[in-house]
C-alpha positions in Angstrom: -9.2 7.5 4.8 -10.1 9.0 1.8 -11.7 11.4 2.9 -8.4 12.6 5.0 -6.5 12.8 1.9 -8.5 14.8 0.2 -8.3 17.9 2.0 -4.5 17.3 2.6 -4.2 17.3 -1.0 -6.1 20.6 -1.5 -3.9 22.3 0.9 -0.5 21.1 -1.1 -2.3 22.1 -4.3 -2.9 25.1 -2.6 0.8 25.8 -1.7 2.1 24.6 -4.9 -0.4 27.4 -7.0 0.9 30.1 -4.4 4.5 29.9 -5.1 5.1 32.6 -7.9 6.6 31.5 -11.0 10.2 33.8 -10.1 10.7 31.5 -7.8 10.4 28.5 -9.2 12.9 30.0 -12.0 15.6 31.5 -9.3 19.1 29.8 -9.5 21.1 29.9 -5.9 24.4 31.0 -6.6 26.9 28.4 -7.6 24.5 26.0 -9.4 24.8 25.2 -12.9 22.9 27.6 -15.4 22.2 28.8 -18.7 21.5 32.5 -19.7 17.9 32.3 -21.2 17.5 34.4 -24.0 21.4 36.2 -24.3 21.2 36.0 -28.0 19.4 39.5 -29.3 20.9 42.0 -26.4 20.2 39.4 -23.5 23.8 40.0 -22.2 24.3 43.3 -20.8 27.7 43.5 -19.7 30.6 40.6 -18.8 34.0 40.8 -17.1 37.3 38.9 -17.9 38.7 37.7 -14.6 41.4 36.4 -16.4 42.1 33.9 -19.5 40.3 30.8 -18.8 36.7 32.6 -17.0 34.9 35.8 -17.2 31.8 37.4 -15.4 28.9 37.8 -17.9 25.6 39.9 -16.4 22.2 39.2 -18.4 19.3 41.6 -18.9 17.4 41.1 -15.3 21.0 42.3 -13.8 21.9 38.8 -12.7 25.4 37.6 -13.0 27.2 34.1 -14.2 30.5 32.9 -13.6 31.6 31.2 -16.8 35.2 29.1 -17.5 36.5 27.7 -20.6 37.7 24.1 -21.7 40.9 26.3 -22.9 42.6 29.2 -22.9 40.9 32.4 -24.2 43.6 34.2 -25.8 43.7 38.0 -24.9 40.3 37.9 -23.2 41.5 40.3 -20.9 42.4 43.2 -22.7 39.8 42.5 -25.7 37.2 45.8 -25.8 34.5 43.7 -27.4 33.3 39.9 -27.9 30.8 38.0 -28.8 28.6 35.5 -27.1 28.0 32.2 -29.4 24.5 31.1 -28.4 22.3 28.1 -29.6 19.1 28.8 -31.9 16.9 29.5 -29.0 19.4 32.1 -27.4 20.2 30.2 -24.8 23.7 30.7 -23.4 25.2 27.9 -21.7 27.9 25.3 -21.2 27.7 24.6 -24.6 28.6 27.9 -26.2 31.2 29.8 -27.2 32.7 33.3 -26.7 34.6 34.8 -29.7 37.7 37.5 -29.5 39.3 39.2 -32.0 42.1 36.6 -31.7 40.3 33.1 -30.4 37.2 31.0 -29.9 36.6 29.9 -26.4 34.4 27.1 -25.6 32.3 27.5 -22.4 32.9 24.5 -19.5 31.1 25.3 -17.2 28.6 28.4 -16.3 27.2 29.3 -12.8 25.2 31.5 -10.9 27.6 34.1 -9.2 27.6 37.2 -7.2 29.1 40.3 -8.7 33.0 40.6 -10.0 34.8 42.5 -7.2 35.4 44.7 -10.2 32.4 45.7 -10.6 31.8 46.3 -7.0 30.2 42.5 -6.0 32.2 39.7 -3.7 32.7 37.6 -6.7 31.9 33.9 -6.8 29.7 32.4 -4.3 
């Protein structure tokens, strides 16, 4: 019996070595997620659906669906804000997104497809 097993176990090692490392990292849309390494120009551009989520795209041209615990006041028609991230520069459900007028806490964050504004289908 032993000896069966033994090449069964090669050919899973084998299968498990020829899986590249992007896709063990890739996030299906919808899924929880955290933006590694926003913090230092990791965020390239974000869109405010409205006051309580916006559309945040990271370096690798990926987006994230992100909503807050409250309202973010004037989110909408702010021109710039800042992305809160956590010493390592990770973004995630656990940071915040600053305004000229409020500090938003993060709820949730998600893989998404692009904001129809910016030419995608929005959440998946």
């Amino acid at each position: 019996m032993t000896r069966k097993l033994a090449p069964m176990f090669g050919t899973a090692a084998a299968l498990l070595l020829a899986v590249s490392p992007a896709a063990l990292s890739a996030q299906r849309i919808g899924a929880s997620a955290t933006i590694e390494f926003a913090g230092g120009g990791g965020i390239r551009d974000w869109h405010a659906e409205n006051d309580r989520s916006i559309y945040i795209m990271d370096r690798a041209g990926k987006w994230y669906y992100a909503t807050f615990s409250n309202r973010c006041t004037r989110l909408p028609n702010s021109g710039t804000v800042r992305f809160e991230t956590d010493a390592l520069g990770r973004f995630d459900h656990f940071s915040q997104v600053h305004t000229g007028w409020s500090t938003c806490q993060v709820d949730t964050i998600v893989r998404s497809h692009a904001p129809a504004a910016k030419g995608g289908r929005g959440r998946g």
